[in-house]
Residue frames relative to the residue before (quaternion, step in Angstrom):
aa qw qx qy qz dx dy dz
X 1.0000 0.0000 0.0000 0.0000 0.00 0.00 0.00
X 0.2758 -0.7389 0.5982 0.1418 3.65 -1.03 1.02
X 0.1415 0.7830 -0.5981 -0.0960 3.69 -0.33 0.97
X 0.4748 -0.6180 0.6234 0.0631 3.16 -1.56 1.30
X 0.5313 -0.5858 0.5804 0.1941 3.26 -1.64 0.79
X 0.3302 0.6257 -0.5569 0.4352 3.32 0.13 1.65
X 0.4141 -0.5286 0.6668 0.3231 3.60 -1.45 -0.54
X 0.3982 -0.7577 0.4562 -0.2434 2.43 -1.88 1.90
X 0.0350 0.7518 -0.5671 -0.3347 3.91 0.28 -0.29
X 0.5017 -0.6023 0.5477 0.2924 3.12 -1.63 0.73
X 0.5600 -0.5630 0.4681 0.3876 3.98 -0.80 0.02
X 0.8326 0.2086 -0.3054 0.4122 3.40 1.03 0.73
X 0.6972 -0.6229 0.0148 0.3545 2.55 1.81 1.81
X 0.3796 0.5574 -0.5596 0.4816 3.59 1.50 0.66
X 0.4162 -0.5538 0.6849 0.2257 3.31 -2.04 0.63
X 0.0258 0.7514 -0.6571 0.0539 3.53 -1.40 0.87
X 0.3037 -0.6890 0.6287 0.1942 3.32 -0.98 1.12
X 0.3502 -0.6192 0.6602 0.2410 3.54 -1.56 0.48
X 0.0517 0.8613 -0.5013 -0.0650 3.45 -0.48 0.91
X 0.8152 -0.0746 -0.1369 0.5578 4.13 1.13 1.04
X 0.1092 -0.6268 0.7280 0.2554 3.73 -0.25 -0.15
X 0.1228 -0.6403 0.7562 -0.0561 2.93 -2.02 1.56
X 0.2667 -0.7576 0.5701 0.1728 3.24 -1.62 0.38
X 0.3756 -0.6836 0.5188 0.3501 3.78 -0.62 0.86
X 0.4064 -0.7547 0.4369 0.2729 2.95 -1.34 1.37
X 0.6845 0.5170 -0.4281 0.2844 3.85 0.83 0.13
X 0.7837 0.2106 -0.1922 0.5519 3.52 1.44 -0.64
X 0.5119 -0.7342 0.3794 0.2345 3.67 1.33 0.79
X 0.4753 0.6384 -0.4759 0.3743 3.43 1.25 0.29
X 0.5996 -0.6773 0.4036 0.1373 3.21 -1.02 1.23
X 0.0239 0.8367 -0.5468 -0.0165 3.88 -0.44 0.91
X 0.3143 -0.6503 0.6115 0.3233 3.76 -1.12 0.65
X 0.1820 -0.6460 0.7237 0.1609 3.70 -1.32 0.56
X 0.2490 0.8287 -0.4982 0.0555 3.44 -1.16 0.93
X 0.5600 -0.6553 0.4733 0.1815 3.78 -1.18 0.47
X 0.4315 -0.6544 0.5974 0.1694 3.48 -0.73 0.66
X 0.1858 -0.8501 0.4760 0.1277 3.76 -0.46 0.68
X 0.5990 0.3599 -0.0245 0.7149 3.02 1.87 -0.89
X 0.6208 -0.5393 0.3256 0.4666 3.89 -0.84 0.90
X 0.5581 -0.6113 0.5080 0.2384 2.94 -1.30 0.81
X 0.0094 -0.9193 0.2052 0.3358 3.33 -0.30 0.80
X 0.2880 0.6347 -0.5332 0.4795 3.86 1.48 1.13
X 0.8149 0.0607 -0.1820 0.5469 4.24 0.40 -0.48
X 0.5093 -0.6940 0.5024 0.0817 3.66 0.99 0.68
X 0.3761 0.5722 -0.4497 0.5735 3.83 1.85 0.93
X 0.1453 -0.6328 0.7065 0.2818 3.26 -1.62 0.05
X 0.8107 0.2283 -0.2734 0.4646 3.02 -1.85 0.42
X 0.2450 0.7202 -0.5786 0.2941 3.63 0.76 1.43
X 0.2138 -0.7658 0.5316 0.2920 3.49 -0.81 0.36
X 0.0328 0.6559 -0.7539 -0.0177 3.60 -1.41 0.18
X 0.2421 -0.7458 0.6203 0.0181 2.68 -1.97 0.69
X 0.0373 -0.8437 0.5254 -0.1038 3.90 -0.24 1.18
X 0.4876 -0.7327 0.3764 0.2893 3.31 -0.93 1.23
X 0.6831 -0.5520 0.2574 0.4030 3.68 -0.94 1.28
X 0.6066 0.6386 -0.1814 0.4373 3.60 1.43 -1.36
X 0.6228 0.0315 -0.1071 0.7744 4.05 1.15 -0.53
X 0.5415 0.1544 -0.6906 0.4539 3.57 -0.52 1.81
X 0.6586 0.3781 -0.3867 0.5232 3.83 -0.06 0.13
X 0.7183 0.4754 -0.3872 0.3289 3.66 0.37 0.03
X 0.6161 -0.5333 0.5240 0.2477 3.61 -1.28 0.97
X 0.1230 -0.7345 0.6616 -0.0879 3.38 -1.39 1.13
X 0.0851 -0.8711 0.4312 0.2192 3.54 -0.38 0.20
X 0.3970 -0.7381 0.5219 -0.1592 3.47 -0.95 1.51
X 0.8323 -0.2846 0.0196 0.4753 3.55 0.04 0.99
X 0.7546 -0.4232 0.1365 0.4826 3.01 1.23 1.40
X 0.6776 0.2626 -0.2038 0.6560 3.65 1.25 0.41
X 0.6590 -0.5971 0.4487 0.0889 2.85 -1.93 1.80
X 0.2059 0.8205 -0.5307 0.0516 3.42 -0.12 0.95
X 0.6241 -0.5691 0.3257 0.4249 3.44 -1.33 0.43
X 0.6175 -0.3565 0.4782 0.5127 4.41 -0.79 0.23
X 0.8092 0.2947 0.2783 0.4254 2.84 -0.41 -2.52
X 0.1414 -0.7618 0.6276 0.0762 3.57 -0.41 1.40
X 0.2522 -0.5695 0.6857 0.3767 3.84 -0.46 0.08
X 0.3724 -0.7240 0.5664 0.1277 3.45 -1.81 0.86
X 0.3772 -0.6514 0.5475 0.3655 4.07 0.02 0.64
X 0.3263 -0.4784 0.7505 0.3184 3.48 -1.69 0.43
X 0.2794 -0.5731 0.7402 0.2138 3.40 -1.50 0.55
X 0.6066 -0.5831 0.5212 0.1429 2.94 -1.69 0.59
């Protein structure tokens, strides 16, 4: 999965913005660093940050009994 620096909905319907992919500098695995846009909904802030390895933000979770994606990418509208 390619994730772009955009906003996302989480699979339980918060908005997150993707604000850089980083890489740890001992095991080079790739992390997404991002911001709640909408209250967070574990500290109920906005514009928390958190950071989740690239490998579980691109992975599928399942949610009323279907395989869905974490992290929806959001379309720009025109």
């Amino acid at each position: 999965m390619e994730v772009k620096l955009w906003k996302y909905r989480h699979f339980k319907w918060t908005e997150i913005e993707v604000i850089w992919i980083w890489k740890h500098s001992e095991t080079i695995e790739d992390y997404v660093v991002y911001r709640h846009i909408t209250k967070d909904p574990i500290t109920w802030e906005e514009n928390s940050l958190w950071v989740r390895p690239l490998k579980m933000f691109a992975e599928t979770v399942e949610k009323d009994g279907k395989m869905i994606p974490r992290f929806e990418y959001i379309e720009i509208q025109p």
